[in-house]
N, C-alpha and C positions, 0 to 999 in steps of 0.2 A: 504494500500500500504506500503508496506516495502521497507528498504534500507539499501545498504551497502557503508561504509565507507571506502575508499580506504586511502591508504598510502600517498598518495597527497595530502589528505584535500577533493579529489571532490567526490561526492556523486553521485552515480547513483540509481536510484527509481526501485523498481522489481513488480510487483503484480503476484498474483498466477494464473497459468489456471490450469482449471482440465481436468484431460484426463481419460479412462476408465484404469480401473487395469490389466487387459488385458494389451492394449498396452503398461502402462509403464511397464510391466514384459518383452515382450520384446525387448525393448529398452534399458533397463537394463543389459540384456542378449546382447545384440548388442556393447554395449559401452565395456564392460568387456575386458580387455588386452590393453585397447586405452587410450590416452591421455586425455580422458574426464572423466572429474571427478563427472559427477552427471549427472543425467536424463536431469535438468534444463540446465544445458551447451550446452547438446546435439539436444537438440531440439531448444535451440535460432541459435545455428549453421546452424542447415538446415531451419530453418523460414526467418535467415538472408540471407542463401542463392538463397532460393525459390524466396526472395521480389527481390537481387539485378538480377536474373534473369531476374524477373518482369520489372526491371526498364530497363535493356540494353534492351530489347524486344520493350521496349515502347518508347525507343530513337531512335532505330532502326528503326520503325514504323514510326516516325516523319520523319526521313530522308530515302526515300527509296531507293535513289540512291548514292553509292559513287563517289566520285570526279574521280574515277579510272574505275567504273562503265560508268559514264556521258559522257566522252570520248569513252570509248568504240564504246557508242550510237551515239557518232557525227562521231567518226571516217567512222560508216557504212554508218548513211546515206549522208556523205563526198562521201561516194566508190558507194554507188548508185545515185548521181546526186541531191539529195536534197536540199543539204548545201552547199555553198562554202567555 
């Protein structure tokens, strides 16, 4: 596991994945004219973004109804005679 030394002092730890040469040719070719300065930037970017998808999905999940939602559902069945 490797690591780089940031200007701070703090340290964050890297390890390597391998990917086929295929793919990173490209994503190489993808990244080219962008803000991304290496293969490895580019794909922690969309892994990060894949996971925090993951996680709003899985919160979402947990809660299935909003507070704006749940009204909704009393208001109707307020209008059909259910609820008072």
């Amino acid at each position: 596991m490797g690591k780089l030394v940031t200007l701070m002092g703090d340290e964050k730890k890297f390890t390597s994945v391998s990917i086929p040469v295929p793919l990173f040719k490209k994503v190489e070719e993808r990244i080219r004219g962008t803000g991304f300065t290496s293969v490895s930037s580019y794909v922690t970017y969309v892994l990060r973004e894949i996971i925090a998808e993951e996680e709003k999905q899985e919160d979402d999940d947990k809660q299935p109804f909003s507070k704006e939602d749940e009204e909704r559902v009393k208001d109707r069945l307020r209008a059909l005679g259910y609820i008072d």
